[in-house]
C-alpha positions as CSV (number, residue, x, y, z in Angstrom):
1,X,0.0,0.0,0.0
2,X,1.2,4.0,-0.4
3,X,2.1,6.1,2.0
4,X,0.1,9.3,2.3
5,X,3.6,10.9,3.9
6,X,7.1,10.0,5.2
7,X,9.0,11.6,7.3
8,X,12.6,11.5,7.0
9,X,15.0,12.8,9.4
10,X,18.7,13.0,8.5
11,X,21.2,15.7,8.8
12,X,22.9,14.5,5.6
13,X,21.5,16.9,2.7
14,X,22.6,14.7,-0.3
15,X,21.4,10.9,1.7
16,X,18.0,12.8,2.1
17,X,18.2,14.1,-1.5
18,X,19.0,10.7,-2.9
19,X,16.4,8.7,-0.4
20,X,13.3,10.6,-1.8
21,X,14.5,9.9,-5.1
22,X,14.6,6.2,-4.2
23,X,11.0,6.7,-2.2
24,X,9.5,8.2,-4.7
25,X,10.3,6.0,-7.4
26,X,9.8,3.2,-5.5
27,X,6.0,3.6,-5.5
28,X,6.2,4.2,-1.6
29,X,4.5,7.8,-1.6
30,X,4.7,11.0,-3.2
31,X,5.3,12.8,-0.4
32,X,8.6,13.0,1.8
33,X,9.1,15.8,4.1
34,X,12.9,16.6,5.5
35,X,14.3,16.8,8.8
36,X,17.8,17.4,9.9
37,X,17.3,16.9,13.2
38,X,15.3,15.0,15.9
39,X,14.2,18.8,17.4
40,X,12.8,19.9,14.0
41,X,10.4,16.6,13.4
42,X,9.4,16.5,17.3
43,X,8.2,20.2,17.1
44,X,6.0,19.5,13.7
45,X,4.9,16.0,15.1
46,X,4.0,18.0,18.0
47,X,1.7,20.4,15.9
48,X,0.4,17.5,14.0
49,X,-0.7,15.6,17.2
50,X,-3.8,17.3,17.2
51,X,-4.8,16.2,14.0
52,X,-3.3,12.7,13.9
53,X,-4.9,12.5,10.5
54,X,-2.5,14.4,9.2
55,X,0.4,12.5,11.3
56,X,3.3,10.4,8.4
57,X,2.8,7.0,8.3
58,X,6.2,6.4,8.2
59,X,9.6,7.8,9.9
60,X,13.1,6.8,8.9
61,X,15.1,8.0,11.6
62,X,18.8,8.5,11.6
63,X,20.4,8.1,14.8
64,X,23.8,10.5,14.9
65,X,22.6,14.3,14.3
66,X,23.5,17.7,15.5
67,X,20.8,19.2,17.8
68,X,18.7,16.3,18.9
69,X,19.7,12.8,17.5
70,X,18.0,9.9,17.2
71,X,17.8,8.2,20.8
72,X,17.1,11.9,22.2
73,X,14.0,12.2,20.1
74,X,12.6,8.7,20.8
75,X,13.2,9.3,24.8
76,X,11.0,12.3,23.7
77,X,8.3,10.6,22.3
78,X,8.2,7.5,24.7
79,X,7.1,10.3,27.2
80,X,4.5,11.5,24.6
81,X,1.0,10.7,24.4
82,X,0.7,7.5,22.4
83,X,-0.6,9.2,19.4
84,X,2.8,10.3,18.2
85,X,4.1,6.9,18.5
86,X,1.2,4.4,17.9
87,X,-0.1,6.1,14.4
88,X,3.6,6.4,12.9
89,X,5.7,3.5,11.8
90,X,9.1,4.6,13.3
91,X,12.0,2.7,11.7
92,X,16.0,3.4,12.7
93,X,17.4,4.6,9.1
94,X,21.0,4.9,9.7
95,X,25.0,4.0,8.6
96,X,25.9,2.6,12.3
97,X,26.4,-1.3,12.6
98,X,27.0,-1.1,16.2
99,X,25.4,-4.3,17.6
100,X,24.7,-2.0,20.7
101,X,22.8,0.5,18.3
102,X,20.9,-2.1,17.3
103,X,20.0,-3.8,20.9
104,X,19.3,-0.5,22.0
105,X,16.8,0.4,19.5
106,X,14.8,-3.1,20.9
107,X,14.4,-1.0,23.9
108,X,11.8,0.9,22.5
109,X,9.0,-1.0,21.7
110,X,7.5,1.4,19.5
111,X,10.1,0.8,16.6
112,X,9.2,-0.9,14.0
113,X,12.3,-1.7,12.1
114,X,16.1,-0.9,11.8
115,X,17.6,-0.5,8.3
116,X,21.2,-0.3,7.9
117,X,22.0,2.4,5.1
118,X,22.2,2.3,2.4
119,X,18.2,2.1,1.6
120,X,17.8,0.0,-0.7
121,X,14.2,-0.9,-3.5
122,X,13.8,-4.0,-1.4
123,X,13.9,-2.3,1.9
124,X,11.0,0.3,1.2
125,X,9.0,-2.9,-0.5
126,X,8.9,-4.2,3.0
127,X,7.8,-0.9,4.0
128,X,5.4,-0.4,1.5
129,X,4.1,-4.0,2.3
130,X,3.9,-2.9,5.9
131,X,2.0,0.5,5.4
132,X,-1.1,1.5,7.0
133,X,-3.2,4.5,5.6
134,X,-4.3,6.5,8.7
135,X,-7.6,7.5,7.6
């Protein structure tokens, strides 16, 4: 299924650049919106919170950024009402292969996946396959 929206948060100009190309293309959704830092998408989820109609149904989160990274922002939104986390897939987007990155993205049991750049066609077909249209 498409995506109405994705949000995609990444302090890395051409990776976002070249991920909506890839998105786009890829049949997931018209629609990507940039972030380049877990501050800026908390403040606009925050707006959007109060119509969670208009929330993403996706987030590809990057974990090492300036301002607020990735682990700050989900600390943020596990203290969040649940609307911010329940209506969005949240999936860890990033170039770290720490194995402790990746155990301590299980602590949060609000993320949906964690995708080890570079994105690749057959990791946003699992998306797609996983998508559901908030209505």
């Amino acid at each position: 299924m498409k995506a109405k929206k994705v949000f995609l948060v990444d302090d890395d100009f051409v990776f976002r650049e070249a991920a909506e190309v890839l998105i786009t293309t890829s049949g997931l959704t018209d629609k990507v919106f940039h972030f380049e830092n877990g501050l800026e998408v908390y403040n606009r989820l925050v707006e959007l919170s109060e119509t969670p109609e208009h929330l993403p149904e996706i987030m590809l989160l990057d974990i090492n950024m300036p301002v607020m990274n990735g682990w700050e922002l989900l600390e943020e939104l596990k203290m969040e009402k649940n609307v911010l986390r329940d209506s969005i897939q949240i999936h860890i987007l990033t170039s770290s292969i720490a194995p402790e990155d990746l155990n301590l993205s299980k602590e949060y049991e609000f993320i949906d996946g964690y995708i080890t750049k570079p994105l690749t066609r057959a990791d946003l077909k699992k998306l797609a396959q996983s998508v559901v249209v908030n209505e």
